[in-house]
N, C-alpha and C positions, 0 to 999 in steps of 0.2 A: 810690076807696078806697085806691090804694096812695100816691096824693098825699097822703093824711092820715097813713098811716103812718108814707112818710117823714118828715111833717112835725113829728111828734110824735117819732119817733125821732131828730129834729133835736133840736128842746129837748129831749128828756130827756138827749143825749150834751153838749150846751151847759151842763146845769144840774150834771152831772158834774164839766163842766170846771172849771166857778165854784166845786165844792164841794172838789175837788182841789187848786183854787187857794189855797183860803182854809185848808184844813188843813197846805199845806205851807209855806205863811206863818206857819200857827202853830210848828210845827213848828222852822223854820228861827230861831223866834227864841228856843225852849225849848231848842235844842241848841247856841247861838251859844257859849256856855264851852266849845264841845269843840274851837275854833279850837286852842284849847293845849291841849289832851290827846293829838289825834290831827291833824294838821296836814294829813297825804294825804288823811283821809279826808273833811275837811271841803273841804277846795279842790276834791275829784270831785264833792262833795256842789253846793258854791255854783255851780261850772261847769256845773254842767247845766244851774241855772235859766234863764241867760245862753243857751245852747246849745238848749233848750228853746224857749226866747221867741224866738229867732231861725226855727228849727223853725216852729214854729206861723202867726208871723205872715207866712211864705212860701208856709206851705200855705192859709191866707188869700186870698193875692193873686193876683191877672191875671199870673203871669211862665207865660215859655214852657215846658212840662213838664219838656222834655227839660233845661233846665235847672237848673228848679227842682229836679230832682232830682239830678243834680249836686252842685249846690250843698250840699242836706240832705246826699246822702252825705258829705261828705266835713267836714260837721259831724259827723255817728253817727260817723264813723269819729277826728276827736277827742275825741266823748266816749266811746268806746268804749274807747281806750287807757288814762282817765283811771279810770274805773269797773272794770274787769276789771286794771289795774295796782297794784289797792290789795292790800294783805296779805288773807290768808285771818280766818274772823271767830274764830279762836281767839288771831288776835297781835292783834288788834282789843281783845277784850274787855283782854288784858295792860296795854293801854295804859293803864287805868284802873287806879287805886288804890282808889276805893269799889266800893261792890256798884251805886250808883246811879248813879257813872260807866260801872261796864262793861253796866248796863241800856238807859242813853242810847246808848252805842256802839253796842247792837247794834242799836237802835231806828233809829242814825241809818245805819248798815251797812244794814239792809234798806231803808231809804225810798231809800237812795241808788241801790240795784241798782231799786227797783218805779219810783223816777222813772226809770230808762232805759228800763226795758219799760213804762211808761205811753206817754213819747212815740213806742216803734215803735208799739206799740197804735192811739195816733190815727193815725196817719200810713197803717199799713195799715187801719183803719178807711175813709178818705178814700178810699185808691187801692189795690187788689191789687197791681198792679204790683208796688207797693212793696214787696212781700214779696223782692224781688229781694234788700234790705238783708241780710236772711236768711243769703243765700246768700253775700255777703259778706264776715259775718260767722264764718261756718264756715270759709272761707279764710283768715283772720285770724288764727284759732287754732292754725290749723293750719301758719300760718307762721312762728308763734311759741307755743311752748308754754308759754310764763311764764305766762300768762293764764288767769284761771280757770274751765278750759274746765268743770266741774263746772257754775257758775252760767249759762253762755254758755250751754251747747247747754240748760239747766232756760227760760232765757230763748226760745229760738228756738222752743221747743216749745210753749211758754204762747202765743205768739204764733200758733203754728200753730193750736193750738187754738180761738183765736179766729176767727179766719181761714174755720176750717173751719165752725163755726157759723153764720160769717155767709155764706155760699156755700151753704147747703142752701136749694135752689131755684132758684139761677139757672139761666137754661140757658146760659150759659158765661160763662169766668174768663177772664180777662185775666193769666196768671202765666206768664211765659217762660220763668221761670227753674227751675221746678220740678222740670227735668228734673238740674241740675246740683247743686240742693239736698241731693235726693233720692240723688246719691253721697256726698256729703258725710255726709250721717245715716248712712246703708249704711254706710259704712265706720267709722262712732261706734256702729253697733249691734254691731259684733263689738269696743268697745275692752276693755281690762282692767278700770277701774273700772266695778262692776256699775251704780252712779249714775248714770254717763254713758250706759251703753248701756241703761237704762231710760230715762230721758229720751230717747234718740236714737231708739229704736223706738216711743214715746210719738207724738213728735213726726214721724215715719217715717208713722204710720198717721192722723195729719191733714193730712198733707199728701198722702197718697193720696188722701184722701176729696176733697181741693181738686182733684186733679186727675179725679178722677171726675163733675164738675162742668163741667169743657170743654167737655166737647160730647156732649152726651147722647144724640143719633142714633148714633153714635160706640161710645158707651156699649153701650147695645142690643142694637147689631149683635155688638159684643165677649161678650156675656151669650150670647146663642145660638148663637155659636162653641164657647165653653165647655161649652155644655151637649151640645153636639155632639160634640165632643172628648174629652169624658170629664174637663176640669180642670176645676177647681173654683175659683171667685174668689172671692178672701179676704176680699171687703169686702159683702157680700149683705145681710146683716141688722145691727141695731143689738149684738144678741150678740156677733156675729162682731168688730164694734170692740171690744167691749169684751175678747175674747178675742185679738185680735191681735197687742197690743203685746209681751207674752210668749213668742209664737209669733216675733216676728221679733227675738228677741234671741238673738245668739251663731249663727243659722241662717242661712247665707250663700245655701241654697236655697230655703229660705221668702220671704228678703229680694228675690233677683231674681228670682223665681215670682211674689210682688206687684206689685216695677215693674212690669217686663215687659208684665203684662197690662193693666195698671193705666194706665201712660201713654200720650200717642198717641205715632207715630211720631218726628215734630219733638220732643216732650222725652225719650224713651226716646233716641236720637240723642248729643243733649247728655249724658243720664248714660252711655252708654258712652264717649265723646267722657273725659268728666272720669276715669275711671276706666282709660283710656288713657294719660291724660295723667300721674296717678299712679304707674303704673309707671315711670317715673321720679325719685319719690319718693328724697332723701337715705336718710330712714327706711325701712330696709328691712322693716320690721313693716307699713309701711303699703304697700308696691310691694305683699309679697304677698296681702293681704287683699283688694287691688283686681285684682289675677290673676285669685284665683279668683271673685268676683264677675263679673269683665269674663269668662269663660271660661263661668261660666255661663249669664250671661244672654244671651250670644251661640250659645249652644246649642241654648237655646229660641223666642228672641225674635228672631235677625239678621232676619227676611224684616221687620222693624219698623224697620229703621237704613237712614237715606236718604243720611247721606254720605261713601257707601261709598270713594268716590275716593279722597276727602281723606284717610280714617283709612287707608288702603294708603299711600299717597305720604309721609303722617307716621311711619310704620312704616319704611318704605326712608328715610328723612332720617334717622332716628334711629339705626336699622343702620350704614347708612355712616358716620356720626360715631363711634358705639360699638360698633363690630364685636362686641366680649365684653359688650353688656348683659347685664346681671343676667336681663332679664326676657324673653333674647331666644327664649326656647323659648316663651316665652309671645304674643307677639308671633307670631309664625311661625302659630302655633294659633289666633290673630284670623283670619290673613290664612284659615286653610284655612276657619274657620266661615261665613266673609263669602260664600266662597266658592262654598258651597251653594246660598243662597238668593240671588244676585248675581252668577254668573257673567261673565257680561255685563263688569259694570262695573270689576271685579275683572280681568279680563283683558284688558281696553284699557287699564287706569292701567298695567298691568306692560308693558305694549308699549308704552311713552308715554314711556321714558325711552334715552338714547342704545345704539348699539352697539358694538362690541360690549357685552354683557351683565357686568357684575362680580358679584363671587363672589356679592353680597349678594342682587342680584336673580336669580342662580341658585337663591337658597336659600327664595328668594320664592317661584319657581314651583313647585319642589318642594313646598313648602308650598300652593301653591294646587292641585296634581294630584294632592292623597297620598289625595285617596280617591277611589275606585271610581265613586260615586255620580254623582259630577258631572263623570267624565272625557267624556262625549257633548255636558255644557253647554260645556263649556271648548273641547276640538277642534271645534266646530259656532263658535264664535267668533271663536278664530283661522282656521278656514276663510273664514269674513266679512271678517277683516282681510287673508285672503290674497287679495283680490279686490281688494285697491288697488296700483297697480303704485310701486316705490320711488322718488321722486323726480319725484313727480307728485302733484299738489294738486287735486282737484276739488274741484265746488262745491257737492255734496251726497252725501253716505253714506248709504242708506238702511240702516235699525238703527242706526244708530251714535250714540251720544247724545253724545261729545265729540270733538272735533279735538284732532290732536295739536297740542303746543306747538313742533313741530320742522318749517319749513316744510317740509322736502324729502321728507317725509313716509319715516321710514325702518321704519314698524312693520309692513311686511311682512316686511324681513328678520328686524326683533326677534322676529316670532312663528316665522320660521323656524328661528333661532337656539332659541325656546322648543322646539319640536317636535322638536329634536337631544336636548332634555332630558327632555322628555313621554314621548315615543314607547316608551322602552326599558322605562319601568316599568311593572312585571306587571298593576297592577290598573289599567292602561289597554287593556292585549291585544283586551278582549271591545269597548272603544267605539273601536279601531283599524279594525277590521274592517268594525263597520256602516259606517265611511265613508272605505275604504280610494280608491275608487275617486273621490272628493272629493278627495283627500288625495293623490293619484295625479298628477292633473290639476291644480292647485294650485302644488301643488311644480313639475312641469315647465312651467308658466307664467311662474314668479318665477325658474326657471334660466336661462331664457329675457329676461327683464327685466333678469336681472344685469349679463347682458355687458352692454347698453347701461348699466349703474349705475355699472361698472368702468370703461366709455370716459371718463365725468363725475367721479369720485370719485378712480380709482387704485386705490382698493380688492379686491383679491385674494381676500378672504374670502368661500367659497362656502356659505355656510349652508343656501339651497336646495340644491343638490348635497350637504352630510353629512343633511340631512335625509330628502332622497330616498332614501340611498341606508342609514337609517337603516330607513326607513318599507319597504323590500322586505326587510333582515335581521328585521323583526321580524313581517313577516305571514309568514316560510319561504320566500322566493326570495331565499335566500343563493346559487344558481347564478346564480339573474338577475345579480344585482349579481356576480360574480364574472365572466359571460361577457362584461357591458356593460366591465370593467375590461379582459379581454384584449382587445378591439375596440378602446381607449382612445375609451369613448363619452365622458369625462367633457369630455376637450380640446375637444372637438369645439363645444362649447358656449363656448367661449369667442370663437370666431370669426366673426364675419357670416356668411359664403357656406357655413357649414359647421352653423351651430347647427342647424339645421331638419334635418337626415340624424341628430343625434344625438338628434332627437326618435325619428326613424323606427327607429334601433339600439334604443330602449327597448321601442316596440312591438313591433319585431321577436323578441326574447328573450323578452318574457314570452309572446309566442305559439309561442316555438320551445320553451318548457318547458311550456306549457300551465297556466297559471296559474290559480287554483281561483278566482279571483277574478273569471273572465271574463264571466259572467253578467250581474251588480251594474255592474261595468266598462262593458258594452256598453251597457246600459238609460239608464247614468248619462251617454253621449257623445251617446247616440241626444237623450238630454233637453238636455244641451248642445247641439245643432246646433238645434235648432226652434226652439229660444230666439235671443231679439237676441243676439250679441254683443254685448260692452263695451267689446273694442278688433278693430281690422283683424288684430291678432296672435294676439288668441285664436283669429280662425276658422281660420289655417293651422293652427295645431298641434293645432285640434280635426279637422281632415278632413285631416291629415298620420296622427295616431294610428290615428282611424277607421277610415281606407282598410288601411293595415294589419293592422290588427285584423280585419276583415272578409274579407282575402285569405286569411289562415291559417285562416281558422274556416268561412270559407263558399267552394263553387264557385261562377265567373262562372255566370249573372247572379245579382246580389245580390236579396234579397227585396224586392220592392215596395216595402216603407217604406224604406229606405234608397236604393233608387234615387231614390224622391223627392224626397231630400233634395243627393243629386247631379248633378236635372234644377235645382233651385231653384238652387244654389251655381255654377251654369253662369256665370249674370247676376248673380252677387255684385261689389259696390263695389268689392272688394278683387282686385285681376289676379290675385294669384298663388295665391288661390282659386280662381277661376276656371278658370288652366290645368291646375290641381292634379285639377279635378274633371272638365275634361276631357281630361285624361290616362289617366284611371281609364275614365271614359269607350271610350277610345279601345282599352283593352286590351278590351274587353268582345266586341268585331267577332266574334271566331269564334264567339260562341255571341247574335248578335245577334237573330237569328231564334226564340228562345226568352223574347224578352222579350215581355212581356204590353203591354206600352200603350208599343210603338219610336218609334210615331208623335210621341207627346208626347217622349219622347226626343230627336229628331231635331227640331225643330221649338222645342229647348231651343237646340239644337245652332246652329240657322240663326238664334235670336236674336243670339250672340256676334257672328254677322257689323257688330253695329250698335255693339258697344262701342270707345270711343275709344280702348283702349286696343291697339296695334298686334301685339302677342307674342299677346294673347288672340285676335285674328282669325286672325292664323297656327294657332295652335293651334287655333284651330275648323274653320279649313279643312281642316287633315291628318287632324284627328279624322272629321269629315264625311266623306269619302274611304275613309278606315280603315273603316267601318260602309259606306257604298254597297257596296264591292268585294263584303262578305258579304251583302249585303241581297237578300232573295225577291225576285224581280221584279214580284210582283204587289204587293207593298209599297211597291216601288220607284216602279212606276209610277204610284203612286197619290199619287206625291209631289212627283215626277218635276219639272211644271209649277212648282210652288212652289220649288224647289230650284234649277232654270235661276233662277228671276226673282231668286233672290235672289244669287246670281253677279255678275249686271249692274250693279247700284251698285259693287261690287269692284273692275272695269273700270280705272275710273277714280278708283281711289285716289291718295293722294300717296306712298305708299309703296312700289316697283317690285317689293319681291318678293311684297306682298300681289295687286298689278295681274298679274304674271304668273302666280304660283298660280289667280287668280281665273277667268282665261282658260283657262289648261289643266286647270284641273277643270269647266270649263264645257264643253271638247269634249270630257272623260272624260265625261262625263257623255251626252250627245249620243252615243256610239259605245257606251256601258251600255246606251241607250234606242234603238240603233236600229231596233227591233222595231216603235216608237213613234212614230215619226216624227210620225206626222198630230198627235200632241200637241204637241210642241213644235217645228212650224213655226211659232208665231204668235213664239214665245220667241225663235227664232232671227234672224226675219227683222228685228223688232223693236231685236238684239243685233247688227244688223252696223255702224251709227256708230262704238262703239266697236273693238271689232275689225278694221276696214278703219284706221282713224286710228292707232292703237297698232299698224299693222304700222313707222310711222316713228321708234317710241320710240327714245331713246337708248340705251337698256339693250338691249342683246343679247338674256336671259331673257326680256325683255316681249315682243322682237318675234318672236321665234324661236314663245315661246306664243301669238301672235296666225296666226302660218303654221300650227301643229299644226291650232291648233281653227277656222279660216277652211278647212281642207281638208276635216276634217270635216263642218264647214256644206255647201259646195259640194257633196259630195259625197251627203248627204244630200236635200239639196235639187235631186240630177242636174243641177247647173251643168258643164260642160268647163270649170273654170276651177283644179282642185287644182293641174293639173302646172305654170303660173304662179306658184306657191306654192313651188318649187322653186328652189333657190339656185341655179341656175344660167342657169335663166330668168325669176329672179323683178325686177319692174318696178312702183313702185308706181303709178304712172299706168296703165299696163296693166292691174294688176290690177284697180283700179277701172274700167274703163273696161269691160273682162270683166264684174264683178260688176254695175255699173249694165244693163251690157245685157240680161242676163239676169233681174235685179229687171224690168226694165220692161217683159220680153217674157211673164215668168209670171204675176209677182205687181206690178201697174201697182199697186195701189192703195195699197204700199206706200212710194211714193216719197214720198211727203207725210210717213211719218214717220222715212225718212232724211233729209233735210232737215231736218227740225223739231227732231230732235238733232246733225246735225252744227252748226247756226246754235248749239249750246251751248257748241263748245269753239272758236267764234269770240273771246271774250275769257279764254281758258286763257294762263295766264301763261308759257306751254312754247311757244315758237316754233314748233317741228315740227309740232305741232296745229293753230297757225293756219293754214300752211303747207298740212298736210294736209288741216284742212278747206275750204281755199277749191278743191283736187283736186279734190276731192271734190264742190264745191257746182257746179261744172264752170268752174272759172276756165280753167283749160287743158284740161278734156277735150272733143274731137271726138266727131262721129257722133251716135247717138241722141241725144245730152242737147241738139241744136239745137232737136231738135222741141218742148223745153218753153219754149224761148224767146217761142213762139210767144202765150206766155201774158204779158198785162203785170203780172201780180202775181210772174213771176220775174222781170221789168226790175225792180223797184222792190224785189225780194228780193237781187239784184246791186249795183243801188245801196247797201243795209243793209250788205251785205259789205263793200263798199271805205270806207265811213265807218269801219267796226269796224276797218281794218286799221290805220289809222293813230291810230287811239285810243292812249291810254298803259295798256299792259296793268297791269289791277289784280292782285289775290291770286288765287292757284289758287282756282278754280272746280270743285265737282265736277256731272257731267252729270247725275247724278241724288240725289235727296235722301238724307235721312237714313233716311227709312222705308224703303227697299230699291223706292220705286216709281218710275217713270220719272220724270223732270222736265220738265213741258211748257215750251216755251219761249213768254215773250211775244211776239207778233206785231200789228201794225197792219195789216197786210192780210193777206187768205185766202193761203195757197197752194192751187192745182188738183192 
């Protein structure tokens, strides 16, 4: 059925054409005397048909659209000049000396203006699209006003009309341009001539109708918004058309109340877009008419305009060109409406452009912070953008819908620099507050990121620092920032070794004033720590603040959940985490015994033993220590085992003062427990390879801690062998020759695993160890060690030694692994 209709609506516009064609054939040769009477008006007259034909038989043909239409336009746009450049039809009819020349004249005046609105007719007949021409055409006028914009905009209306006719029913239009038409009209419905802005509002309220026609889901949804809302849409019934045109003339609120609701997003866009672009207008009758339109209907309608960036960024071009625009209050008042319903996108174009800030984008933010409403969307944004550090480029922003255009990425400092501007004004006070303790942290992140900005750049200018110290004057710790000044915490921050103390002096002060903020503060660090970090730097200055903050507020021990977070941060990637948190740690000893779950504490404690990092093991050893000295003894000793064993891989560190620590907190430990003994005989006896070998270290402190805690062992263990241990009769061959005897008179069963670790530090790349260990395996020692000879698995364990000696010694070996558990060595035969 609709194939017939079109088919019939073919011929019947085909038989149009032919009957068009043959009356202006007639026509053309009834008026052909008026070549000499009116000379322009016949040459507009005969160029159309030329113009026309050419028209026609292109919209005819197989060319490429985009072309084709090209092409037309810029046909319309010669006969456009030629038809709207003729005289008006009262100097028309003058031309004529009869009554039935000036009858002709006007006969031929109207055919000449109905053949240019015949062929836009066909052409937006064929294609909507092409209503585009339309829009053109209103540009036209308006770039030149010689033209007679009376008949133009009667023309662009007649046209709409059709238009809109022929679109009742589709379910959507193909018309782009609708959106820029549609300012055009707008701003011809407020003109002076009441003619023109009758036609403009005419032709205003079918081109509505076209656009209600787009997308009719669209539609719908819009309709029960409305109704929901309490507004009321201008286009509902056929009445209402007919009531419209009236209603939108000389009414600048009426006129963007219909767009507004009227268009979808993408052409609503374009007509603020055009109406933008106006303000800039020569004519100043026309800047302001497009003000208040462009100021209304962003009132209403912004959460509807999608490219928000662009229209900020053409505002700041046009500023910095024309600092004194005409229109620049008006502008400013874009930026603050965008602002509302676009936050977001609004306050990343303003951070997107270089630093320092100039006057103009100063005047931008103000304009984008001046109300109240959206001061929580805006600081919640720039807090997002204060999460990127300056001069670092990653490769995904979550929220962030654009990258900046500046590799070095510098719009942390722009937002800080924003927030020297934000901050002070009153009707942000109330959205300061909810995210004082965001805004806290933030800022001393990026004060912290500076110095390393300033090593790269040169750059001096501390925006983070006026900002911080902005953001404590305006919540009421004008003492804080007064007391951080006599401290001179600001310097402090400018130095490597020293910036991290100048974090600690901020904490410090607002805990020494008791700042009312401390609540929100604490919840909000406790939520930072559980979270990943983002960089190794954010965790110091997070449990640099923290621990602070915690000392002034709370007595040791800290409450559960934050100790938690101090057993976790023990084993942190980042060292100086690590020490950090076992330093806090470490002060906790006198009130050790009052913690709830020490064990797991300690047992945080004896992980660090395993981290590569050497200052962290130091620091877990002193810490470890620190907490034994206070520790119950029935705690102790419940630990007691686990604690020796984890000593013994230490042993045999490559680092001397980790190996001597390791040893004389292993016989502190041993003289804590001697209550205990029967538990760590196994630890000890286990623990003498190391400690008999390492009496030969090179280092003084190793061997001196190998005499402490090998005196203790003997002792424990009631060997007669301490006072050998004695500088004055100490002999390392003796001593061993003492300790083996006494091994093989008490505990024989043990000798299989002195052996099985000293054959470890057979290829230690330390001479004294091999040295030591072949002592030991009994290269030179007499007496008892004959009777193991007797075994041919030590001939052939002797043999093993003397190949190994002359081996080329590889990399330091350590004797036991990485898990803190012995290392058994490979062997090819039993030992007995």
């Amino acid at each position: 059925m609709t194939s017939k209709n079109q088919k019939a609506s073919k011929n019947l516009r085909h038989s149009k054409d032919k009957v068009t064609s043959l009356q202006i054939l007639q026509s053309s040769v009834k008026w052909h005397h008026m070549e000499n009477v009116a000379a322009c008006l016949w040459d507009a007259y005969s160029g159309l048909f030329g113009d026309q034909a050419m028209i026609l038989a292109m919209n005819s043909s197989y060319v490429d659209p985009l072309l084709q239409f090209e092409t037309q336009l810029k046909i319309i746009k010669s006969s456009f000049k030629m038809v709207f450049s003729i005289p008006s039809l009262e100097e028309v009819k003058e031309m004529g000396d009869r009554e039935d020349d000036k009858e002709d004249l006007e006969n031929l005046y109207q055919n000449t203006l109905n053949l240019f609105e015949d062929t836009l007719l066909i052409l937006v007949s064929k294609d909507l699209y092409k209503l585009q021409i339309l829009k053109d055409m209103a540009e036209w006028i308006n770039e030149d006003s010689s033209y007679l914009q009376e008949r133009v905009v009667l023309v662009v209306s007649r046209v709409l009309s059709f238009a809109s006719r022929r679109v009742r029913g589709y379910a959507s239009v193909d018309a782009p341009c609708l959106g820029v038409l549609a300012a055009e009209l707008s701003l011809l419905c407020c003109h002076s001539d009441p003619l023109i802005t009758q036609q403009a509002a005419s032709g205003l309220c079918h081109l509505l109708c076209i656009a209600k026609c787009q997308n009719a889901g669209t539609e719908r949804k819009r309709s029960t918004v409305c109704e929901k809302s309490g507004d009321h849409c201008l286009l509902n019934t056929p009445s209402d058309m007919e009531f419209l045109p009236n209603v939108l003339q000389r009414d600048k609120t009426k006129i963007t109340q219909s767009v507004g609701l009227t268009l979808l997003p993408s052409l609503l866009t374009d007509f603020v877009w055009s109406l933008l672009m106006r303000l800039s207008s020569p004519n100043n009758i026309i800047a302001f008419r497009a003000s208040t339109m462009l100021k209304l209907t962003l009132e209403y309608h912004a959460h509807k305009v999608t490219m928000v960036s662009k229209i900020v960024d053409t505002i700041y071009k046009q500023l910095c060109e024309n600092p004194s625009h005409v229109m620049k209050h008006t502008m400013l008042r874009v930026v603050t409406l965008l602002t509302r319903t676009s936050p977001k996108k609004v306050v990343f174009q303003l951070m997107d452009y270089p630093v320092p800030a100039d006057n103009t984008l100063i005047l931008m933010w103000h304009a984008a912070g001046s109300e109240s409403s959206v001061a929580p969307h805006v600081l919640k944004t720039i807090l997002l953008i204060l999460k990127g550090k300056p001069g670092e480029m990653q490769d995904s922003l979550k929220e962030r819908r654009r990258f900046s255009l500046d590799t070095t990425n510098m719009m942390p400092v722009a937002a800080s620099q924003a927030l020297c501007t934000l901050l002070p004004v009153g009707s942000y006070r109330k959205a300061v507050a909810q995210v004082f303790p965001q805004l806290l942290m933030a800022l001393m992140l990026q004060l912290c990121y500076s110095r390393d900005l300033r090593l790269v750049t040169g750059n001096r200018t501390l925006y983070a620092q006026d900002a911080l110290r902005v953001l404590l004057t305006c919540s009421g710790l004008q003492q804080v920032d007064a007391a951080l000044k006599r401290k001179n915490c600001w310097s402090r921050f400018s130095h490597a070794p020293s910036h991290h103390y100048g974090v600690y002096l901020v904490a410090k002060a607002l805990s020494e004033y008791n700042f009312p903020q401390f609540p929100e503060t604490l919840h909000y660090l406790y939520k930072l720590s559980v979270e990943d970090p983002r960089r190794s730097e954010d965790s110091i200055i997070t449990v640099i603040f923290l621990t602070e903050i915690l000392n002034n507020f709370f007595k040791d021990p800290f409450p559960e959940e934050f100790l938690v977070l101090f057993r976790n941060w023990v084993n942190d990637a980042n060292p100086t985490v690590s020490k950090l948190s076992l330093q806090k740690i470490a002060s906790m000893a006198p009130v050790i015994n009052e913690i709830e779950n020490v064990c797991s504490l300690l047992v945080s404690v004896l992980d660090a033993f395993l981290s590569k990092d050497k200052t962290v093991i130091i620091r877990a050893l002193i810490t470890l220590r620190r907490l034994l000295i206070r520790l119950d003894k029935v705690t102790y000793s419940s630990l007691c085992t686990r604690i020796a064993s984890s000593y013994c891989p230490l042993m045999d560190h490559s680092d001397g003062g980790i190996r001597s620590m390791a040893i004389q907190h292993f016989g502190e430990l041993l003289r804590d427990m001697s209550e205990y003994t029967w538990m760590l005989n196994d630890v000890i006896l286990r623990g003498l390879a190391p400690l008999i070998l390492f009496l030969e270290d090179t280092e003084i402190r190793v061997a001196q801690a190998c005499k402490y805690t090998l005196a203790i062992c003997v002792s424990e263990l009631n060997w007669p062998t301490w006072h050998l241990l004695k500088d004055e009769f100490y002999s390392f061959e003796v001593v061993v020759l003492s300790i083996c005897s006494n091994l093989l008179t008490s505990h024989e069963n043990y000798i299989t695993y002195l052996i099985s670790d000293t054959l470890g530090f057979l290829r230690s790349s330390r001479v004294y160890l091999r040295r030591s260990s072949v002592i030991l395996i009994a290269g030179r020692v007499p007496g008892p060690w004959h009777q193991l000879f007797y075994c041919s698995s030590i001939l052939v364990t002797v043999s093993y030694i003397k190949s190994k000696m002359f081996a080329p010694a590889p990399a330091t070996t350590s004797t036991y692994q990485s898990t803190g558990k012995e290392k058994q060595v490979k062997r090819s035969h039993p030992i007995p």
